[in-house]
LOFI-576910 format. One record per residue: residue number from 1; residue in one letter; x, z, y of N, C-alpha, C in turn. Coordinates in steps of 0.02 Angstrom, whole numbers, plus 50000, padded with zeros to 5 digits. Example, Ala and Ser with C-alpha at 12.3 -4.5 7.8 and 13.67 -1.06 7.14 Angstrom:
// LOFI-576910
(1; "A"; (50660; 50390; 49716); (50615; 50390; 49775); (50660; 50390; 49835)),
(2; "S"; (50642; 50354; 49888); (50684; 50357; 49947); (50645; 50394; 50002)),
// end
This chain:
// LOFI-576910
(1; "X"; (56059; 59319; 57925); (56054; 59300; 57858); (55983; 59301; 57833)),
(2; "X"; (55962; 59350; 57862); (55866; 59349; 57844); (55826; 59273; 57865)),
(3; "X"; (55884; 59258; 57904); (55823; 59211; 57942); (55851; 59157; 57896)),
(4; "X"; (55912; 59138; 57861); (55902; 59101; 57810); (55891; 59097; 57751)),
(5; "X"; (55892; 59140; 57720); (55845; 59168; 57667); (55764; 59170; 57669)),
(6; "X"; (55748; 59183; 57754); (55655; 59161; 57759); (55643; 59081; 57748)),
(7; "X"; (55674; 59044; 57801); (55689; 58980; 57822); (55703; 58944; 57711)),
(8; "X"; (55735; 58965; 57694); (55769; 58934; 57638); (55698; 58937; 57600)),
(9; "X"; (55645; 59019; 57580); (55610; 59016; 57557); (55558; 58973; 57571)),
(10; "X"; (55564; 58941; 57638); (55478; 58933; 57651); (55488; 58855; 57651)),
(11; "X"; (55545; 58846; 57650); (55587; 58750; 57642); (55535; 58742; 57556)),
(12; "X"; (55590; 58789; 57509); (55556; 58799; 57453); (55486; 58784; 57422)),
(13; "X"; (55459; 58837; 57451); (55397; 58842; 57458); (55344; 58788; 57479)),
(14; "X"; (55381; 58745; 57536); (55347; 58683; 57554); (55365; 58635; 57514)),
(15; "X"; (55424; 58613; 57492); (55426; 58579; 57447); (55413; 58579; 57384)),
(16; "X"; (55379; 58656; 57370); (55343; 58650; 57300); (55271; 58620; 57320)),
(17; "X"; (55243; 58653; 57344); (55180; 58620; 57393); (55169; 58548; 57393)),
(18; "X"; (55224; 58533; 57426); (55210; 58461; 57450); (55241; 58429; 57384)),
(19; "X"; (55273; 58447; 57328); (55271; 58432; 57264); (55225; 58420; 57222)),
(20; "X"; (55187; 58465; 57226); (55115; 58480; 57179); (55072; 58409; 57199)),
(21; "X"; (55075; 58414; 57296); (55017; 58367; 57307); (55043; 58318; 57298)),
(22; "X"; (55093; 58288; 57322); (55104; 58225; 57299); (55107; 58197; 57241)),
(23; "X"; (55103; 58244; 57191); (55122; 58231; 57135); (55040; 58214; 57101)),
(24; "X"; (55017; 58259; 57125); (54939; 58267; 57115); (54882; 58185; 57149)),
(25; "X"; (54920; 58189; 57235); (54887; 58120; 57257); (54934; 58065; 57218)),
(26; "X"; (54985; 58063; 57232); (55033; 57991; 57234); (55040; 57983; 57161)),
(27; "X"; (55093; 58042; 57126); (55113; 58009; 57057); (55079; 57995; 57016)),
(28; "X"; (55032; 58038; 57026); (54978; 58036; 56949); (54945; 57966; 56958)),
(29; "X"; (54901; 57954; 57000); (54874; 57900; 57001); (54912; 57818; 56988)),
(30; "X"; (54985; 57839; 57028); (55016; 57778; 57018); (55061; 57779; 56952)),
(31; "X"; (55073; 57814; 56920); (55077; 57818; 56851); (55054; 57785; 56815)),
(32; "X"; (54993; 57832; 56840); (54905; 57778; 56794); (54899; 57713; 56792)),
(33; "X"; (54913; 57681; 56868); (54897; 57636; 56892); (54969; 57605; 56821)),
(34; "X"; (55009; 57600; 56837); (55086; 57573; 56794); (55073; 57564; 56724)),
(35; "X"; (55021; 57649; 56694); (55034; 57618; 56642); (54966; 57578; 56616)),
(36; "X"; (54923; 57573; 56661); (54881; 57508; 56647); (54910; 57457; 56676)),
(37; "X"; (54942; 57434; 56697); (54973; 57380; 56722); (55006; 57342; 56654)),
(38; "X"; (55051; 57389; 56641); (55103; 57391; 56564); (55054; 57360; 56504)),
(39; "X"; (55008; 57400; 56530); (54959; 57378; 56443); (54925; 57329; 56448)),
(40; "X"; (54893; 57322; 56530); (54883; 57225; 56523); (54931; 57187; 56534)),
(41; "X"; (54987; 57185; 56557); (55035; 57144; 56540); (55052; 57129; 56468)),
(42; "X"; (55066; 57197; 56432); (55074; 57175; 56332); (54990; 57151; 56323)),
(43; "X"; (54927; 57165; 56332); (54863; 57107; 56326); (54874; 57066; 56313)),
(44; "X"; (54904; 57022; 56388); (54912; 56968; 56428); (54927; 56928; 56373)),
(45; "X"; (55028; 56972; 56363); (55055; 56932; 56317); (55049; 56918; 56244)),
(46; "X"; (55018; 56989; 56216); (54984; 56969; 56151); (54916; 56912; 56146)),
(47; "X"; (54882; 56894; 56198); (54845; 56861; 56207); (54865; 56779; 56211)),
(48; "X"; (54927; 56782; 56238); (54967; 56712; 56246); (54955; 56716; 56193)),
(49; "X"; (55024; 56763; 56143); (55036; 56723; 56075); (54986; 56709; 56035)),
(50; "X"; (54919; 56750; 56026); (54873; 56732; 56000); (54863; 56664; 56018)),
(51; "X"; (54863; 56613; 56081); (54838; 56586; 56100); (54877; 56530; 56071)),
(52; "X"; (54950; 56548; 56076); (55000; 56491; 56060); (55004; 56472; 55992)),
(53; "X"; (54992; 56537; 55943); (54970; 56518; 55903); (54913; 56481; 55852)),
(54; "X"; (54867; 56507; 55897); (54797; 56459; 55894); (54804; 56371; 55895)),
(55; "X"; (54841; 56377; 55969); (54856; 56290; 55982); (54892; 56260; 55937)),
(56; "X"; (54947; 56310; 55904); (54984; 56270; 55872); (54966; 56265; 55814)),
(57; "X"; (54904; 56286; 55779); (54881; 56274; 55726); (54810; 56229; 55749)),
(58; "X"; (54765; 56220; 55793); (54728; 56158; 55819); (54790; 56097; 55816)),
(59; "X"; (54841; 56100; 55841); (54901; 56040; 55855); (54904; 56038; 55771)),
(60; "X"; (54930; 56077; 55723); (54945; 56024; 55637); (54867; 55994; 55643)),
(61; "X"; (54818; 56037; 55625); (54747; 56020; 55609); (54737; 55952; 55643)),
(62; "X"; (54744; 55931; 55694); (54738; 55890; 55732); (54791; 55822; 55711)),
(63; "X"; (54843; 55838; 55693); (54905; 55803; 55648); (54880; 55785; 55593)),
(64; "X"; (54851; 55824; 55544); (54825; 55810; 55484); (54743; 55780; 55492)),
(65; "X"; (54717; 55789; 55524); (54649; 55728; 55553); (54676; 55658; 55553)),
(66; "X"; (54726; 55666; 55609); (54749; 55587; 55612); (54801; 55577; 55570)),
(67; "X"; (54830; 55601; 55527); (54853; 55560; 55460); (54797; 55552; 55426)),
(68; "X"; (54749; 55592; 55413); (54701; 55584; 55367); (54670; 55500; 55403)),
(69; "X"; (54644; 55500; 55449); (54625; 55429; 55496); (54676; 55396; 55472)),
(70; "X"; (54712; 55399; 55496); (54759; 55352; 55472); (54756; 55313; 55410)),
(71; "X"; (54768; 55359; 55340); (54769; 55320; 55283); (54693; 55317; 55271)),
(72; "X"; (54648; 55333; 55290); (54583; 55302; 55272); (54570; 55243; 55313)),
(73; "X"; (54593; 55227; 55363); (54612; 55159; 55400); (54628; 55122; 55391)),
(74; "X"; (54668; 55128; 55331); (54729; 55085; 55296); (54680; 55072; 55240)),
(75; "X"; (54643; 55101; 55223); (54618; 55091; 55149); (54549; 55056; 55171)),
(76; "X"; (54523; 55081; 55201); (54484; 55029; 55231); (54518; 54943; 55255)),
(77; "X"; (54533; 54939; 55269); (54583; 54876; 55290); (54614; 54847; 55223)),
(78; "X"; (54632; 54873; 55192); (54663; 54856; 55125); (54584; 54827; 55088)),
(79; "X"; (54548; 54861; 55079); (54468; 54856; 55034); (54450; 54796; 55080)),
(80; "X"; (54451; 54783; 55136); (54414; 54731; 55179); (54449; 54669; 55161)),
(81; "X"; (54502; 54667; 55150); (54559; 54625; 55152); (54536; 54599; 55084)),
(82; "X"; (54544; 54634; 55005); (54513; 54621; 54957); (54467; 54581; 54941)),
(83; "X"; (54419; 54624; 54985); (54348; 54593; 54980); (54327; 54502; 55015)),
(84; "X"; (54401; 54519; 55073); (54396; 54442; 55100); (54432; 54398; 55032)),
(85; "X"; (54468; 54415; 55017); (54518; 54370; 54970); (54465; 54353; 54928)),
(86; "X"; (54404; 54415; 54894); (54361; 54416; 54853); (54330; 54351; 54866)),
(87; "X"; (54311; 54365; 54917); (54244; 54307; 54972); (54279; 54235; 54955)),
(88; "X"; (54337; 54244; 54984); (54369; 54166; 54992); (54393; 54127; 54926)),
(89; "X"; (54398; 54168; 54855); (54424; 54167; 54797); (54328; 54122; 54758)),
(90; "X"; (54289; 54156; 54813); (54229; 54158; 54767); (54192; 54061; 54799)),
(91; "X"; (54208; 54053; 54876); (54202; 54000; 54904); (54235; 53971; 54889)),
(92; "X"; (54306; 53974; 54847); (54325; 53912; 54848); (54302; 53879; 54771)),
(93; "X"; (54288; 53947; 54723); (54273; 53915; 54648); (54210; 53879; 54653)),
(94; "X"; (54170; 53888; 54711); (54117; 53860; 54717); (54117; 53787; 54769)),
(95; "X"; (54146; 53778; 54785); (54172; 53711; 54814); (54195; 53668; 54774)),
(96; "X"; (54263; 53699; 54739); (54287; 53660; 54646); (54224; 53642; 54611)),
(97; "X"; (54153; 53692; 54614); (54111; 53678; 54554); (54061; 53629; 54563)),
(98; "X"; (54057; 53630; 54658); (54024; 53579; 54690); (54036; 53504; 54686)),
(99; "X"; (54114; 53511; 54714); (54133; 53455; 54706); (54164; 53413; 54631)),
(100; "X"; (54166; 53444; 54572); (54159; 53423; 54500); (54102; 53395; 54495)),
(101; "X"; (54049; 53438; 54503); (53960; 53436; 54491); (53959; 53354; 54537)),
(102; "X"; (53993; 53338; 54605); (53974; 53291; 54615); (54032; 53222; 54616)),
(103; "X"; (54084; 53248; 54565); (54116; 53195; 54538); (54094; 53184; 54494)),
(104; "X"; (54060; 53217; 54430); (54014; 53198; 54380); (53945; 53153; 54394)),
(105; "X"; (53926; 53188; 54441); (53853; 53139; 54447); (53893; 53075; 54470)),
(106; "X"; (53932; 53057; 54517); (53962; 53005; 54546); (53994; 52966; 54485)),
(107; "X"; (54022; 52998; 54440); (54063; 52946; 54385); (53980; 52930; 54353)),
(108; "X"; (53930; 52965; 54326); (53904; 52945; 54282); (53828; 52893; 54333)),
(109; "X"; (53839; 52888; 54381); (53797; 52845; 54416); (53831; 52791; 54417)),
(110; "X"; (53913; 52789; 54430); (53960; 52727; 54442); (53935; 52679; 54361)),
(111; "X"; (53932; 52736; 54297); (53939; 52711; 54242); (53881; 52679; 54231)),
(112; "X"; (53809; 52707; 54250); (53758; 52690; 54256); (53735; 52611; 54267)),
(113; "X"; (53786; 52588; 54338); (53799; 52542; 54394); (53808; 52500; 54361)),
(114; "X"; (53874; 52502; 54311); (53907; 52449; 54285); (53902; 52442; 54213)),
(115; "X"; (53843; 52481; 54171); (53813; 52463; 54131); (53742; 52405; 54159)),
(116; "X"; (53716; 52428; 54192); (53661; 52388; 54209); (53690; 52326; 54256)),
(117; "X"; (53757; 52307; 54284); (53780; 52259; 54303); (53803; 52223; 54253)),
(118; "X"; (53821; 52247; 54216); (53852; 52223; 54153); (53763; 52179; 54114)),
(119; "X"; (53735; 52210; 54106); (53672; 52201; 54063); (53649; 52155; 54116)),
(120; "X"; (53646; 52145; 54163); (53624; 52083; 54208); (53670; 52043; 54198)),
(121; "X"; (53729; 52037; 54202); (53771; 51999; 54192); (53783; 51963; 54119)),
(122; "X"; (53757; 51984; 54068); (53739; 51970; 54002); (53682; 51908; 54006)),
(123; "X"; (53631; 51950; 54049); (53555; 51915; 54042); (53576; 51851; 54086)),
(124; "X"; (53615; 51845; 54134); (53601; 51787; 54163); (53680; 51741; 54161)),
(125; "X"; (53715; 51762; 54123); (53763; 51712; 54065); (53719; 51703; 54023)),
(126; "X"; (53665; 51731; 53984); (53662; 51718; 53929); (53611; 51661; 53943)),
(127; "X"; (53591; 51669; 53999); (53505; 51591; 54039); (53564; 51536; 54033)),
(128; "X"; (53626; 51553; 54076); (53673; 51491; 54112); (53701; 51470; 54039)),
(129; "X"; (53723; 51491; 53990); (53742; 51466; 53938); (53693; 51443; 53891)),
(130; "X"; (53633; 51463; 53887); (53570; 51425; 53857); (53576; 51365; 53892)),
(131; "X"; (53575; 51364; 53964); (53529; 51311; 53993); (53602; 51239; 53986)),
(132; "X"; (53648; 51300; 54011); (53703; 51250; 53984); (53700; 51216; 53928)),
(133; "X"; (53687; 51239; 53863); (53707; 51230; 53796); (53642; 51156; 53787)),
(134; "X"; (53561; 51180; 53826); (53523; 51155; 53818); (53519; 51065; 53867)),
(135; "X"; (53576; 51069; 53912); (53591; 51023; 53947); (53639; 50980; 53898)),
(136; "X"; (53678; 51013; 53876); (53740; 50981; 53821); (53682; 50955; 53766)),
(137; "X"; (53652; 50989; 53745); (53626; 50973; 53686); (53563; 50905; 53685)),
(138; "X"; (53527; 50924; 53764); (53489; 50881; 53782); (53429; 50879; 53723)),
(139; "X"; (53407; 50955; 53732); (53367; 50973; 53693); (53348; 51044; 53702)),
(140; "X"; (53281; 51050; 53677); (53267; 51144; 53712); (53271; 51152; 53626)),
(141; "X"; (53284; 51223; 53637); (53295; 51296; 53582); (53234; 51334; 53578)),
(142; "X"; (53228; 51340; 53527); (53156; 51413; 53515); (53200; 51456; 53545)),
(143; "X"; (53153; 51525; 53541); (53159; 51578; 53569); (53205; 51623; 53523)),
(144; "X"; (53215; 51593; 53459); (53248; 51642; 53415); (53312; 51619; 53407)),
(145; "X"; (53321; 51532; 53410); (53403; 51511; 53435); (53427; 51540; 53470)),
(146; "X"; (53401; 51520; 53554); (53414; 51549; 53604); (53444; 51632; 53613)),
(147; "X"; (53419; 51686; 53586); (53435; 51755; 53578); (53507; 51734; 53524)),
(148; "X"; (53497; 51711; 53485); (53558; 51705; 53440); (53617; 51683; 53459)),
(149; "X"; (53627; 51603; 53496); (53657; 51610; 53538); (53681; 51641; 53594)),
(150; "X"; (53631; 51669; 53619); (53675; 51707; 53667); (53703; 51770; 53646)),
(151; "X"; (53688; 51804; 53623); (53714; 51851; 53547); (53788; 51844; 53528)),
(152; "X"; (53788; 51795; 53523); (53865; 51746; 53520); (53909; 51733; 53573)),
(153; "X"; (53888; 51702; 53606); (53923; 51706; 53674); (53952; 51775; 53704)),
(154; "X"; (53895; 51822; 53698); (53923; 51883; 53730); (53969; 51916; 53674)),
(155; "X"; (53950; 51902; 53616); (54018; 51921; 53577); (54076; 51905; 53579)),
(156; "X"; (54081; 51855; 53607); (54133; 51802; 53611); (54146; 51825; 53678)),
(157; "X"; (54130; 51840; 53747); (54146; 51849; 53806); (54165; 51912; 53794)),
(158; "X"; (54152; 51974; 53765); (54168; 52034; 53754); (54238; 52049; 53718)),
(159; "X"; (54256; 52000; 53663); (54323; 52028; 53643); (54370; 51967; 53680)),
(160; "X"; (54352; 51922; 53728); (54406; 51908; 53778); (54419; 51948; 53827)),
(161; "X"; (54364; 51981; 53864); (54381; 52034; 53899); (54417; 52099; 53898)),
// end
C-alpha cells in the first residue's frame, strides 16, 4: 500500500509539475497568441464595416454627382437649344427684313422703270402725233402749239387708259 500511496504521490506531483510548465510554456503563450488573434479578427471586422460604410457613402456621393451631371446636362442642352431657336428666330427675321428691303427697292425701281417708260412714251407719242397732226395739217406748229397739243393728246390717251 506504501508503494501506492508513493507511486500516487509522485504521479501527483508530476502532474502538478508538468502542469505548471505547460501551462507556463504552452498555455500562456497560446492564450496570448488567441487572444490577439480575437482582437484582430474584431479590427479586421470593425475595419470592414468602417470600410463598407465609407463605400457606401462614396456610392450616394457618387449617385448625387451624377444626378447633379445629369440635370446640369439637361440644362445645358435645354439653354443651347434656346439659344439655337434664339439664333434661328433671329436669321430668319433677318432674311424677312432682307428680303422686304429688297422687295421694296425692286417695286420702287420697277415704278421708277415705268414712270420713265411711260415719260418716253409720252415724249415720243407726243413727236408721232405732232408730226402726225403736222402731216394732216400740212403745216408746221410753233413750239407753244405743239406742247399744247400734245398736252391734249396725253390727256386724252390717259383717261382712255
Amino acid at each position: 500500500m506504501l508503494d501506492f500511496s508513493v507511486t500516487f504521490f509522485f504521479t501527483l506531483i508530476n502532474i502538478g509539475v508538468l502542469f505548471f510548465i505547460l501551462r507556463a510554456v504552452l498555455f500562456k503563450p497560446v492564450s496570448k497568441f488567441m487572444e490577439q488573434r480575437a482582437a484582430k479578427i474584431r479590427d479586421d471586422i470593425e475595419g470592414a464595416e468602417k470600410d463598407r460604410a465609407a463605400a457606401k457613402q462614396l456610392l450616394l456621393e457618387q449617385e448625387k454627382i451624377r444626378n447633379d451631371t445629369k440635370e446640369e446636362a439637361g440644362k445645358l442642352i435645354k439653354a443651347a437649344r434656346s439659344q439655337a431657336e434664339e439664333q434661328a428666330e433671329l436669321i430668319v427675321a433677318r432674311a424677312r427684313a432682307e428680303a422686304d428691303d429688297l422687295l421694296k427697292r425692286t417695286r420702287e425701281q420697277l415704278l421708277a422703270e415705268r414712270r420713265n417708260a411711260l415719260a418716253l412714251f409720252r415724249a415720243q407719242a407726243a413727236a408721232l402725233v405732232v408730226s402726225a397732226s403736222g402731216r394732216l395739217l400740212k403745216r408746221e406748229l410753233s413750239g407753244g402749239d405743239l406742247v399744247r397739243e400734245a398736252a391734249a393728246l396725253l390727256e386724252d390717251a390717259e383717261d382712255t387708259l
